[in-house]
C-alpha atoms as one frame of an Amber mdcrd trajectory, in Angstrom:
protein
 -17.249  16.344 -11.445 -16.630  13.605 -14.202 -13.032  13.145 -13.263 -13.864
  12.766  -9.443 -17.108  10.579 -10.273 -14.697   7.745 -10.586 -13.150   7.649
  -6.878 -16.140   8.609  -5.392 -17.836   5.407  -6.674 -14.896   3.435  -5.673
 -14.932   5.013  -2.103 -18.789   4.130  -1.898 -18.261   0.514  -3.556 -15.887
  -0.747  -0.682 -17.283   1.345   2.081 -20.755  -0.317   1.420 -18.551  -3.829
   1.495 -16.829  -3.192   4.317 -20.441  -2.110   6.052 -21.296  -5.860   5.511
 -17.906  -6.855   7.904 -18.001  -8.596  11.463 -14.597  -7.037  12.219 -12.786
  -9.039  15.679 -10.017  -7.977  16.865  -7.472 -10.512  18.882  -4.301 -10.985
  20.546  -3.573  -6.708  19.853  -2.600  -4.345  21.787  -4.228  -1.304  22.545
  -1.499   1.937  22.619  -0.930   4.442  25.011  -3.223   7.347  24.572  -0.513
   9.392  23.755   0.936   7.074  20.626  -1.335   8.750  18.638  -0.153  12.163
  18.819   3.170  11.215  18.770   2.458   9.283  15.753   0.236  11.604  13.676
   3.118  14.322  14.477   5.616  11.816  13.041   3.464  11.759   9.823   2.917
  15.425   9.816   6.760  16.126  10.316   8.183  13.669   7.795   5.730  14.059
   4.556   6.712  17.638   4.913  10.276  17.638   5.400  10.544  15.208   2.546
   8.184  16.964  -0.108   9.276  20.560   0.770  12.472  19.323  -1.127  14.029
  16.550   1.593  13.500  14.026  -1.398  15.585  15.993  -3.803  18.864  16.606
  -1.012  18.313  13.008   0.451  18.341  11.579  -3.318  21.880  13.253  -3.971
  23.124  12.283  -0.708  22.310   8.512  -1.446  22.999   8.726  -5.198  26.642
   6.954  -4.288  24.479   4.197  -2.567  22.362   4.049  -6.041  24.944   4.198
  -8.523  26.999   1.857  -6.422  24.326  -1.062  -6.011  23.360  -0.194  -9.843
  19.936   0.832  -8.812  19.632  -2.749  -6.286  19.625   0.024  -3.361  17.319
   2.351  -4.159  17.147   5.326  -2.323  13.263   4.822  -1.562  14.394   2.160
   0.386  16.912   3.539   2.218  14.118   6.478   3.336  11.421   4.454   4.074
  12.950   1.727   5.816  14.749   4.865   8.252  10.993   6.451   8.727   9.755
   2.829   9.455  12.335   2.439  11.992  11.304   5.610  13.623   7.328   4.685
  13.571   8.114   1.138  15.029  10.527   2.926  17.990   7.498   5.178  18.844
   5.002   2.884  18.850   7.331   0.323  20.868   8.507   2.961  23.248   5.344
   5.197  23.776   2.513   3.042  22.879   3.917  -0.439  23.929   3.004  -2.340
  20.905   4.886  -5.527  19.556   5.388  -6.076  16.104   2.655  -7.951  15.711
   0.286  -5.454  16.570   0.818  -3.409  14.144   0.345  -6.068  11.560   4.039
  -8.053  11.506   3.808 -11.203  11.695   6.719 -13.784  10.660   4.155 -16.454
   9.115   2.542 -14.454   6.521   5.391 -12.591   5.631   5.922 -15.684   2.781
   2.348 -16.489   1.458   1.716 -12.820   1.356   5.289 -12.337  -0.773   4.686
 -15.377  -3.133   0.924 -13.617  -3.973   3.037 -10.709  -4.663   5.021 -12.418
  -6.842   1.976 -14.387  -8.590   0.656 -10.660  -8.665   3.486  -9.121 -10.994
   3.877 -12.633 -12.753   0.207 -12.020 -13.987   0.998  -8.369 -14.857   3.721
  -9.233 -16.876   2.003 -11.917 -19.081  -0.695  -9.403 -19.483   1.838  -7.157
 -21.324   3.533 -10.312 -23.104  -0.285 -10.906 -24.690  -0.621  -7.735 -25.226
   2.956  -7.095 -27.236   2.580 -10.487 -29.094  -0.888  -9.734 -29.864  -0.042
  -6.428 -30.895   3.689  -7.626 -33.247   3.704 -10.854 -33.674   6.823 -10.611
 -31.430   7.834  -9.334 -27.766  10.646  -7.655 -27.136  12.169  -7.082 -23.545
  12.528  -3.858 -22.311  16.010  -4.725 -20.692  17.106  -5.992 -24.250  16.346
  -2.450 -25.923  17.715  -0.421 -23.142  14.755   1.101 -21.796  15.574   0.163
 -18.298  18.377  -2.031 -16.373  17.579  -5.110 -14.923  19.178  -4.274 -11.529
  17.554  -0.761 -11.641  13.980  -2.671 -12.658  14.339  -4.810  -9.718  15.656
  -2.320  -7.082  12.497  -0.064  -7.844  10.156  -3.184  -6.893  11.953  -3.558
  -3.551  12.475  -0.103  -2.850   8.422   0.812  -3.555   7.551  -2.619  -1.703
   9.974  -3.048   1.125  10.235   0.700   1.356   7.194   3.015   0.486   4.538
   0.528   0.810   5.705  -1.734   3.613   5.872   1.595   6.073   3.066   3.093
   4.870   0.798  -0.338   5.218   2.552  -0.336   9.420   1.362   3.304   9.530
  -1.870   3.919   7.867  -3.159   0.081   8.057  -1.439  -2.207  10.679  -1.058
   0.919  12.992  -3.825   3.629  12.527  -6.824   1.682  11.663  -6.727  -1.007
  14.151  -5.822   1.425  16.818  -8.501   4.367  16.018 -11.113   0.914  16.230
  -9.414  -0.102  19.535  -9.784   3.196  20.484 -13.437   4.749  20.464 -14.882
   3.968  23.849 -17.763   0.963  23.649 -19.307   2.996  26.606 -19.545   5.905
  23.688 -20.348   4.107  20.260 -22.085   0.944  21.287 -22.203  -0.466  17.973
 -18.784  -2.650  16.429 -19.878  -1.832  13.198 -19.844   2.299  13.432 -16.858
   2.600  15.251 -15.070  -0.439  12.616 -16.629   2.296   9.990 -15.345   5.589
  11.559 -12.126   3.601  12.161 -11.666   3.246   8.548 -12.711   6.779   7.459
 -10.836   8.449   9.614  -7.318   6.114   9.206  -7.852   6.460   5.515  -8.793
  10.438   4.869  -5.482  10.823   7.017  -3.737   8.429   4.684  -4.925  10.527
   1.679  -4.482  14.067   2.847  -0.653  13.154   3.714  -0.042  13.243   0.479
  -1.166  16.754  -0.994   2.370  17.912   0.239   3.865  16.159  -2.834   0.624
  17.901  -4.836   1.793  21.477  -3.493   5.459  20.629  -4.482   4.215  19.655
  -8.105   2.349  22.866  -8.838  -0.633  20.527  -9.007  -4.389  21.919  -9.599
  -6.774  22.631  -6.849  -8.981  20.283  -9.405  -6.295  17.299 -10.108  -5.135
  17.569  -6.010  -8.615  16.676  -5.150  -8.976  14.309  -7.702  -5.694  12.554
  -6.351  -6.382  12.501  -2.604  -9.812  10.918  -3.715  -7.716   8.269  -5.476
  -5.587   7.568  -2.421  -8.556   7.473   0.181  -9.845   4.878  -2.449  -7.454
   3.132  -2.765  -6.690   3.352   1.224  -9.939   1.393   1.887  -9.119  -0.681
  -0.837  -5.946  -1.657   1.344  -8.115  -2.325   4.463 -10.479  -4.495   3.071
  -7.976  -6.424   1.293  -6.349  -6.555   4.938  -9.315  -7.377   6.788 -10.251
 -10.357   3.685  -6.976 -11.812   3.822  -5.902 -11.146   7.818  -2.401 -10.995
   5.900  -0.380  -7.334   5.748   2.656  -8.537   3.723  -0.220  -9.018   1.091
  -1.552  -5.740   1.145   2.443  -4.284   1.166   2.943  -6.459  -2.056  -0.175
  -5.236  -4.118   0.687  -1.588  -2.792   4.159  -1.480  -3.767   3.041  -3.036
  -7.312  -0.101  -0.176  -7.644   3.064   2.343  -6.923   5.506   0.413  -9.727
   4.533  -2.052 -11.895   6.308  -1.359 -15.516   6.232  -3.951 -18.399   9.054
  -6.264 -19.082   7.993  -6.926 -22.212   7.241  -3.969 -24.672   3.799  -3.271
 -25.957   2.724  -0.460 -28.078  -0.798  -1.564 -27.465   0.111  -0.923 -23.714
   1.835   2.613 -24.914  -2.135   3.435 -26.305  -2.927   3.464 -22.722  -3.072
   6.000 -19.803   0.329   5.766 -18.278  -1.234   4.605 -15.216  -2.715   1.394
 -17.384  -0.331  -0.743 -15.134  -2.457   0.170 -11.877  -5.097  -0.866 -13.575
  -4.168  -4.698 -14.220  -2.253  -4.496 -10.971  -5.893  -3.766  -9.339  -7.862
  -6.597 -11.395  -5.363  -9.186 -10.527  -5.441  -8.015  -6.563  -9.291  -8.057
  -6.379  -9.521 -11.844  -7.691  -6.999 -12.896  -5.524  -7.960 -10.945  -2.545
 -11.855 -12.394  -2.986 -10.119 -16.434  -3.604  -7.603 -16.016  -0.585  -9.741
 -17.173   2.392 -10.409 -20.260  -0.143  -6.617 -20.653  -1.022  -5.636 -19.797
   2.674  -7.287 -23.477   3.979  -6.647 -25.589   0.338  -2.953 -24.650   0.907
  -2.715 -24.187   4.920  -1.030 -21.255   4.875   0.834 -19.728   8.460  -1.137
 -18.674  11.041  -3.583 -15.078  10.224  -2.850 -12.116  11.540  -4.676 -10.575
  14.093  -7.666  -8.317  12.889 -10.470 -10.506  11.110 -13.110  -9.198   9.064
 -14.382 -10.098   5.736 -14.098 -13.749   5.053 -17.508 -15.017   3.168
């Protein structure tokens, strides 16, 4: 219970925030009835395929494309970007949906990039601190040969362009603002409830996809609960921080970074840590700068929001 007490706080922190939201919906959409199956099939189909060992034959296949590119291609792009073309070809051609609606929009695709960037900046002066702190001296982990620069930078687009730019269309832009769109008024009078069973539903889906990759590792009944905990928390994490911001590129940056954010500089102090220290600072920095963005947003004019509006006091 002590190593689930954790998420379950987490899950109960933002759900209690996101109780306190006025969510409004414009200018979206609603899909066909039938998107949804079609959709939650597509999910189904692919996380199994690729866990039940399509990851290992697909990374050999594209291991030319890796080696080739010196790890600037990497091959969780190449995936991801194929099932993202898939999602956005059913929801275009069953459900009718523009881009758009399932969170694309051209004019935050640079403020929520350049957060991104401030994002990992932040991170890696953390670690710089840290190392300095720690020597007297830093020491970059591309000058010792711990990791190559193009191989360092291919992972960040491949886990942001690629893992968590079609799982934000899918789980955020697509499945939570449709499941709201969805429940009948006539049914569930109240915004808030069906906003709320929206976001439980969109984000226990998002976090049992995942115990495929679980099963494949010979995880624990104990540790696979603990981890689908830690991705429905950090699911609603992802929808408030869309919902406070009204920008998805955002909330593709800070998931891509939660997925792969590795020092530059070396740190022992940082080795003292849980492997998964990164996450951590990743997750600081995001909160502050999700909380300041509606503040930021009309100092520095940013392009025009995206479409759902919640949180923004």
């Amino acid at each position: 219970m002590k190593l689930l007490l954790p998420h379950i706080l987490e899950i109960v922190l933002f759900l209690l925030i996101l109780s306190k939201a006025q969510p409004e919906v414009k200018r979206v959409s609603g899909a066909r009835p039938g998107t949804y199956i079609f959709v939650l099939l597509w999910i189904i189909a692919s996380n199994v395929l690729i866990w039940m060992g399509g990851y290992t034959w697909l990374g050999d296949l594209l291991e030319p494309i890796v080696s080739g590119s010196r790890g600037l291609i990497h091959f969780n792009l190449i995936i991801n970007l194929t099932l993202l073309l898939v999602m956005l070809a059913i929801t275009k051609g069953a459900g009718k949906l523009r881009l758009r609606d399932v969170g694309l929009n051209k004019n935050a695709f640079i403020p929520g990039m350049a957060a991104t960037l401030l994002i990992l900046i932040c991170v890696q002066l953390t670690y710089f601190v840290m190392g300095w702190l720690t020597n007297g001296k830093v020491d970059l982990s591309f000058d010792t040969g711990d990791i190559p620069i193009t191989e360092w930078i291919g992972i960040h687009i491949g886990y942001i362009f690629g893992v968590g730019l079609y799982e934000e269309v899918v789980f955020r832009g697509f499945l939570f603002v449709q499941l709201f769109l969805l429940i009948p008024e006539k049914f569930v009078k109240s915004t808030g409830t069906r906003f709320m069973a929206a976001v439980i539903v969109s984000q226990l889906i998002f976090g049992l996809v995942h115990i495929p990759r679980d099963i494949v590792k010979g995880v624990e009944w104990v540790f696979m609960l603990n981890q689908t905990l830690a991705v429905v928390g950090t699911g609603i994490f992802f929808v408030f921080a869309y919902l406070r911001t009204n920008n998805l590129f955002l909330v593709v940056g800070i998931h891509g970074l939660i997925d792969y954010a590795p020092p530059v500089f070396n740190s022992e102090l940082a080795g003292q840590f849980d492997p998964s220290f990164s996450v951590y600072i990743v997750y600081i920095y995001s909160i502050f700068l999700v909380i300041l963005w509606p503040w930021l947003k009309k100092k520095y004019n940013f392009g025009s929001s995206q479409s759902i509006k919640g949180i923004t006091n």
